[in-house]
PLY file of the C-alpha trace (Angstrom):
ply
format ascii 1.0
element vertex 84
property float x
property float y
property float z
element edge 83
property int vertex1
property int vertex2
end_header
-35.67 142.02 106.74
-34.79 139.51 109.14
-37.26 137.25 108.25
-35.68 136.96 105.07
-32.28 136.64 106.71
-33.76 133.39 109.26
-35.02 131.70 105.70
-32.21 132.36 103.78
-30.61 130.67 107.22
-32.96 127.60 107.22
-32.88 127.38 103.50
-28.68 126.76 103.36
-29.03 124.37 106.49
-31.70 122.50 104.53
-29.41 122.52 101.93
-26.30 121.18 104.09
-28.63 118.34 105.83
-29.58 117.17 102.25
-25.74 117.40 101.04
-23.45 115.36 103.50
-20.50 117.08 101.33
-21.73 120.34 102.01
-21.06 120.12 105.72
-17.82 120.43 107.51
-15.60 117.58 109.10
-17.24 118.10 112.51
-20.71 118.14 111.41
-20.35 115.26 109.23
-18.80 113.47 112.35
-21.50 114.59 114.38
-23.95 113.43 111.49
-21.95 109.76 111.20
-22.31 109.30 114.72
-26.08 110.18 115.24
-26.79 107.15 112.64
-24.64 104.92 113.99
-26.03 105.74 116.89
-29.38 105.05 115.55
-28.29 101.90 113.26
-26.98 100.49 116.88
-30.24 100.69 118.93
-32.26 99.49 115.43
-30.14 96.27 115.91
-29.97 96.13 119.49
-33.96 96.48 119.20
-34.16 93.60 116.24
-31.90 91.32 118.30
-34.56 92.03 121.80
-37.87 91.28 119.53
-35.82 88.32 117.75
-35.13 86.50 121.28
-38.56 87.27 122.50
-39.98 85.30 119.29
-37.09 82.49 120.18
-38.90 82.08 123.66
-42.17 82.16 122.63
-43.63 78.95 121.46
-45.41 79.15 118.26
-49.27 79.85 118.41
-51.52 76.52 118.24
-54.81 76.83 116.25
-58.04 76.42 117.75
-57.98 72.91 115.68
-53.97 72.02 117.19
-55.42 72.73 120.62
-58.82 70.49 119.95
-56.15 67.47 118.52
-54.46 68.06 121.52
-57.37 67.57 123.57
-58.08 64.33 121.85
-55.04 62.77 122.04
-54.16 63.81 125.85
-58.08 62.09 126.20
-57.07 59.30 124.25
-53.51 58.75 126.43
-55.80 58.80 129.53
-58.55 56.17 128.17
-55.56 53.99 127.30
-54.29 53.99 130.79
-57.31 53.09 132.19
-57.70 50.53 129.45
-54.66 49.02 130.53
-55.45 49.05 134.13
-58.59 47.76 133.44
0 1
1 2
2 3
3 4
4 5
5 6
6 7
7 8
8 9
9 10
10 11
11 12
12 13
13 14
14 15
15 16
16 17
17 18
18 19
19 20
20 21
21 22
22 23
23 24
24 25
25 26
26 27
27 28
28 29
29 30
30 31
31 32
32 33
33 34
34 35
35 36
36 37
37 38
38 39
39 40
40 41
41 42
42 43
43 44
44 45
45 46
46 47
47 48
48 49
49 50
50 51
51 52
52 53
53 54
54 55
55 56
56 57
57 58
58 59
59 60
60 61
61 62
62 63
63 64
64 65
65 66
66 67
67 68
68 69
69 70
70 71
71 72
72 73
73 74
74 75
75 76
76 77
77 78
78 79
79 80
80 81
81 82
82 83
């Protein structure tokens, strides 16, 4: 018997979670609060990665970094070039 009571139970508080207008003023306040709660730290998380991407310069290729090579080599010949 009370097996059928504890899913009879579980069943109507499915039923309420499922159904905001099924719950009563507290519980929905309770209920508006825990995902505002949630929306909050979604954003406050999104706003943490965003700045970390801000501060991070953008990944070079393995070709950027060779062209970089090049022309930092090419800078330095000229200078010697020049003192030359």
């Amino acid at each position: 018997m009370s097996n059928k009571k504890s899913s009879k139970n579980s069943s109507s508080a499915k039923s309420s979670a499922l159904n905001p207008s099924a719950l009563n003023p507290s519980e929905l306040q309770g209920l508006a609060k825990v995902k505002w709660s949630s929306m909050a730290t979604d954003l406050k998380s999104a706003m943490g990665s965003w700045s970390d991407l801000d501060q991070k310069p953008a990944a070079k290729s393995p070709e950027e970094e060779q062209l970089d090579k090049v022309k930092s080599l090419i800078e330095d010949l000229k200078l010697k070039l020049n003192d030359f």
